[in-house]
C-alpha positions in Angstrom: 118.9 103.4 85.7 117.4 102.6 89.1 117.8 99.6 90.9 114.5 97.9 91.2 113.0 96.4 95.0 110.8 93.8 95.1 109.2 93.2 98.5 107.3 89.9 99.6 104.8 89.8 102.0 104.1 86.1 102.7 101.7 87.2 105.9 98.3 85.7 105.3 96.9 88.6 107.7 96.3 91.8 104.8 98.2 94.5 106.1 99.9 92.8 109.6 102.9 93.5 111.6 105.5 92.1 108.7 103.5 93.7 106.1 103.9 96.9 107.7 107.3 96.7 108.7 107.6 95.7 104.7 106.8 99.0 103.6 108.8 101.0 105.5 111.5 99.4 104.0 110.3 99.6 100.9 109.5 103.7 101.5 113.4 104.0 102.8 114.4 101.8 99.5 112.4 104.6 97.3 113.7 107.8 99.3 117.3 106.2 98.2 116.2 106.3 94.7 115.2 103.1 93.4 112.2 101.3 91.8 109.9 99.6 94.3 107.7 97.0 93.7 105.1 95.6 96.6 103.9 91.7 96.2 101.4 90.1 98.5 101.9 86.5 98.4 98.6 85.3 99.5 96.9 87.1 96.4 98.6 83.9 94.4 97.8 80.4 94.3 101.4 78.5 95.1 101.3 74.8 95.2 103.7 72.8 97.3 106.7 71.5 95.7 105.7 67.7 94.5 108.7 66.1 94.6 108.3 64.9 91.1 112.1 65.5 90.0 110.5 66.7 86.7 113.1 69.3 87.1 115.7 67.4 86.8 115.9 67.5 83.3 115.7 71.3 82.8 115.6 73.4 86.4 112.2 73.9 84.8 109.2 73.1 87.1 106.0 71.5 85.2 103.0 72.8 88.2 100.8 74.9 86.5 100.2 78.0 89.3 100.6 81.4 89.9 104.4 80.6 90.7 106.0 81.0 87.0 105.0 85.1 87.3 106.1 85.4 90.7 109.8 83.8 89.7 109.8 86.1 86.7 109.6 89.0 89.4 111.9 88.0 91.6 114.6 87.4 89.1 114.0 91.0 87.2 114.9 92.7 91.3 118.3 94.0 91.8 116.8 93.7 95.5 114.5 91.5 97.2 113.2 92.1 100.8 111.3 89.1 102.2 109.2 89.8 104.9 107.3 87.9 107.1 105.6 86.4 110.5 106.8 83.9 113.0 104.8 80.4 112.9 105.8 78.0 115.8 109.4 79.3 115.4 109.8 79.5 111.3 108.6 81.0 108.7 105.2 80.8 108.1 103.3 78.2 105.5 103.1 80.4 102.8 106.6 81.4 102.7 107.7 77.6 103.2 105.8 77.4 99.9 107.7 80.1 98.2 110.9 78.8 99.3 110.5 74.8 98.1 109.1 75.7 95.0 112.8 77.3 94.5 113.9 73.0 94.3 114.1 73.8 90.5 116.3 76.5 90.8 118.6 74.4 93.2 118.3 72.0 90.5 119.8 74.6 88.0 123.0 74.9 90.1 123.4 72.7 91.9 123.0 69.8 89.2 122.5 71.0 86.0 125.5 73.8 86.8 123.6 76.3 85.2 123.7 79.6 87.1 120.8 81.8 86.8 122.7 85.1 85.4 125.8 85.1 83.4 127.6 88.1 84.2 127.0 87.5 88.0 124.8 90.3 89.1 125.1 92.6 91.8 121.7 91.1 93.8 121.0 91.7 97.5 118.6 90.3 99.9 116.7 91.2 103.3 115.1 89.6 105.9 112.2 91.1 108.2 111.0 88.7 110.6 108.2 89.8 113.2 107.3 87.1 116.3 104.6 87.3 119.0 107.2 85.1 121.5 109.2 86.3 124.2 111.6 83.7 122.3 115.4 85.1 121.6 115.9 81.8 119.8 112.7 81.9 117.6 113.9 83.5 114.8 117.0 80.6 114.7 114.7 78.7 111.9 113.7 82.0 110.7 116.6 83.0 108.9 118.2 79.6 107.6 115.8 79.2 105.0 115.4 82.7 104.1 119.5 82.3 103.4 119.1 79.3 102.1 116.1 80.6 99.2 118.3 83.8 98.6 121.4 81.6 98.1 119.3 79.7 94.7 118.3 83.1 93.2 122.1 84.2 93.3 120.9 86.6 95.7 123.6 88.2 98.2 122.2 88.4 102.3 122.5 91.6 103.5 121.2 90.9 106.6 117.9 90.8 108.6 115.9 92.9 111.1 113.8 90.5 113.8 111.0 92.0 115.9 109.8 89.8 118.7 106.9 90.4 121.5 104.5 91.6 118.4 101.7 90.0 118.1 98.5 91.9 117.7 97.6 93.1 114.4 98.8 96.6 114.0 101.1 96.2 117.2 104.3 97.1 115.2 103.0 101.0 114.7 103.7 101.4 118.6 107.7 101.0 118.1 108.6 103.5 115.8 112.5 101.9 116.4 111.3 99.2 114.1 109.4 101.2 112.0 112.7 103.7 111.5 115.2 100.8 111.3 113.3 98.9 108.7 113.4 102.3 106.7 117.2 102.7 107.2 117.3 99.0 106.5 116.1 99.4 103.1 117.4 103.0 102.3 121.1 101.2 102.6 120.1 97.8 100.9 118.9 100.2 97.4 122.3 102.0 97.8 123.8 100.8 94.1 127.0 101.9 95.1 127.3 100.3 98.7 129.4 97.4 99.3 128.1 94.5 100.8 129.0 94.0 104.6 131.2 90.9 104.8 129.2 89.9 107.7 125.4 89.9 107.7 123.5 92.8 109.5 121.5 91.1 112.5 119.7 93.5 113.9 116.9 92.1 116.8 114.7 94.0 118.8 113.5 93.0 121.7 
């Protein structure tokens, strides 16, 4: 059976610089062989995490939105590429919204001790981060949380490709490097029989 790729889009700009760079890796992923699966976050309502500690009890969270679905499909990938732009140095809002609704899942490990998959699974992650700065230090904040949200889903960081001086919509289809490393990025994260690097992959482009 083929491994299966979910890739996130968290742009809110329909079909930007991240969301292109998102399916070239997803094209590579599907030339190696595996299953791929496109999500566009914005086409979901996702509510910010509340704080309520309802979770507490379970690693269960009690908001009634378009998040329960989206969890489902992230924890059925055997690979997850998240993609998105740079805001003010991070990620942007709608991936900061994806990430702390994943408090319940922390909640699962980290207090309730109850890991997500038993047998551990073989589960990989990638990050593709596109900024319109001159910034070598803006994608710093980028990739922290991105670790941090793969780390709750059990999900092991392959590494990340980071774009910077892109900023106009479409601008990433005038550096085919990107375009062709994003592919080879996700060709080598659906290889099932590929072991993991014991250092991230940090590949920046600037």
């Amino acid at each position: 059976m083929s491994l299966k790729v979910l890739g996130i889009s968290t742009s809110p700009r329909r079909e930007g610089n991240s969301d292109l760079l998102l399916r070239r890796a997803l094209a590579g992923a599907q030339e190696a062989g595996a299953g791929i699966e496109y999500l566009r976050l914005c086409d979901y309502r996702i509510e910010g995490c509340s704080e309520c500690y309802s979770c507490s009890a379970n690693g269960d969270c009690p908001t009634q939105d378009d998040y329960p679905p989206i969890l489902d499909r992230m924890l059925a990938a055997d690979r997850i590429i998240l993609a998105t732009p740079v805001f003010f140095m991070t990620v942007c809002a709608q991936a900061k919204l994806l990430i702390d609704r994943g408090q319940c899942l922390w909640v699962r490990q980290a207090v309730l001790h109850k890991p997500l998959f038993e047998p551990k699974r073989d589960r990989r992650g990638l990050l593709l981060a596109v900024g319109g700065s001159r910034s070598r230090q803006q994608f710093d904040c980028v990739r922290q949380p991105v670790q941090s949200c793969f780390q709750y889903l059990e999900v092991d960081y392959l590494g990340s490709l980071c774009i910077n001086q892109v900023d106009e919509k479409g601008a990433i289809l005038k550096r085919p490097d990107a375009l062709d490393e994003a592919f080879r990025l996700g060709r080598l994260l659906a290889g099932a029989d590929t072991p993991l690097p014991k250092k991230p992959i940090r590949v920046e482009m600037f």
